[in-house]
C-alpha positions as CSV (number, residue, x, y, z in Angstrom):
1,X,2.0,7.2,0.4
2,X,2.7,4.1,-1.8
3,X,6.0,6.1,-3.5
4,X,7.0,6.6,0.5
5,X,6.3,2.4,1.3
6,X,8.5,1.8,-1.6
7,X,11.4,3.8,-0.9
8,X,13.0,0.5,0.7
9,X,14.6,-2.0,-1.4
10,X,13.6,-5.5,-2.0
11,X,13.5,-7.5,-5.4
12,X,10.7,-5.6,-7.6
13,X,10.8,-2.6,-6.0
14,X,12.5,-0.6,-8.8
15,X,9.9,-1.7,-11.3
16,X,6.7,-1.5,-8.6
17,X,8.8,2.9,-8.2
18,X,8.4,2.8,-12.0
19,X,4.9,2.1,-11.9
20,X,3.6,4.8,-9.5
21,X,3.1,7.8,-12.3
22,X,1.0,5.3,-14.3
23,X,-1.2,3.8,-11.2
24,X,-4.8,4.7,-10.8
25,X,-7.3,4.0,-7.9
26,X,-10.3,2.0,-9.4
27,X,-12.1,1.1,-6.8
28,X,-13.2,1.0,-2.6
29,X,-13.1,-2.2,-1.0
30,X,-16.5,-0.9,0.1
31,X,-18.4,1.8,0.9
32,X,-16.8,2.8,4.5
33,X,-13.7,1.3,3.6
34,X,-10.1,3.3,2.8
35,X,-8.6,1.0,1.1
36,X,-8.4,0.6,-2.9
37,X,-7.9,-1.7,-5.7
38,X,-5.1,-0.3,-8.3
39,X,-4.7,-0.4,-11.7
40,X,-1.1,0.2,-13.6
41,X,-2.6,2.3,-17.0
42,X,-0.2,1.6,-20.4
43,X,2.5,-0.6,-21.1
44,X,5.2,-1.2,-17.8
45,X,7.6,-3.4,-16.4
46,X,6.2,-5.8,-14.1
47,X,8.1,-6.6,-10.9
48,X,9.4,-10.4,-10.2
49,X,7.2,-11.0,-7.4
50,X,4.9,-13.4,-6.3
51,X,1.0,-12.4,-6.4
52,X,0.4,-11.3,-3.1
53,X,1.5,-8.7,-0.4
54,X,4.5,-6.8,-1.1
55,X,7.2,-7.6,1.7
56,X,7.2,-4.3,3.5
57,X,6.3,-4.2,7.4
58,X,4.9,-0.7,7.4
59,X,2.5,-0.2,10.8
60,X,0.4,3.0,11.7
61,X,0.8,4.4,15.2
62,X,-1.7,6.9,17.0
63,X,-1.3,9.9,18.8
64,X,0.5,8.3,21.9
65,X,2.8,6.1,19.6
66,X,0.9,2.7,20.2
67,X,0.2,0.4,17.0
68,X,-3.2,1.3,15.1
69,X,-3.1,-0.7,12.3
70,X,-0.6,-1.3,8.9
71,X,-0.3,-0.7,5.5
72,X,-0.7,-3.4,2.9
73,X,0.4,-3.2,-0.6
74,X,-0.7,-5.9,-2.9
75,X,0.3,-7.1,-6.5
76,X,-0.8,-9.2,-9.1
77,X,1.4,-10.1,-12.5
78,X,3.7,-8.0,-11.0
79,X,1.8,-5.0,-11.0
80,X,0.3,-2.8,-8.4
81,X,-2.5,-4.1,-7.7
82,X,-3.8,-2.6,-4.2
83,X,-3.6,-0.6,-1.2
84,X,-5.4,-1.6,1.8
85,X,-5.4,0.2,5.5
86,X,-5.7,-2.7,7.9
87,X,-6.6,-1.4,11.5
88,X,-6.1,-2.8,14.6
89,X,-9.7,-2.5,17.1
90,X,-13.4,-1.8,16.9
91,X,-13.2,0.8,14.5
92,X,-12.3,1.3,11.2
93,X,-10.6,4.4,9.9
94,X,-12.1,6.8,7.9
95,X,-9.2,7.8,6.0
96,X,-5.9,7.0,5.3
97,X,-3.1,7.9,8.3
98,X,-0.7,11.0,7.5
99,X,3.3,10.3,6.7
100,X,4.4,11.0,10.2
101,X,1.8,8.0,11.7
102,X,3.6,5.3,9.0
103,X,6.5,3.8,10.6
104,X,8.8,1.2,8.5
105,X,10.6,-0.7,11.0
């Protein structure tokens, strides 16, 4: 999914692509939760970006097309630093949505 989010370019984005192979999930943001904390293992280039969200609009969409939610990728030091499934309503999803619900306007 991430390697998908970063297809599009913005400043950074070669070196966040570059970082994929090397990116492990280390941790839920709790116990119900889908989205992760990231690591980047070894020695790689960091991205020139601020801390913070990388600037991708990616949205989730349900069945019937309507908005369900986004994807968030975050850094830190330029590096990959999380992936978090923010979800629009009452309940929270229990897993993360396939390729053909991620829509990058």
């Amino acid at each position: 999914m991430k390697e998908w989010i970063l297809q599009l370019d913005f400043p950074g984005a070669a070196e966040l692509r570059h970082q994929l192979d090397r990116t492990r999930v280390v941790a839920l943001w709790g116990s119900d939760s889908v989205s992760v904390d990231l690591r980047v293992m070894g020695d790689v280039p960091s991205a020139p970006i601020p801390n913070g969200v990388v600037p991708v609009t990616c949205v989730t969409v349900g069945e019937s097309g309507e908005l369900i939610g986004e994807i968030i990728i975050w850094t830190e030091a330029g590096l990959l630093s999380g992936l978090e499934y923010a979800w629009y309503g009452d309940e929270p999803p229990t897993s993360l949505p396939e390729k053909d619900r991620i829509l990058i306007p």
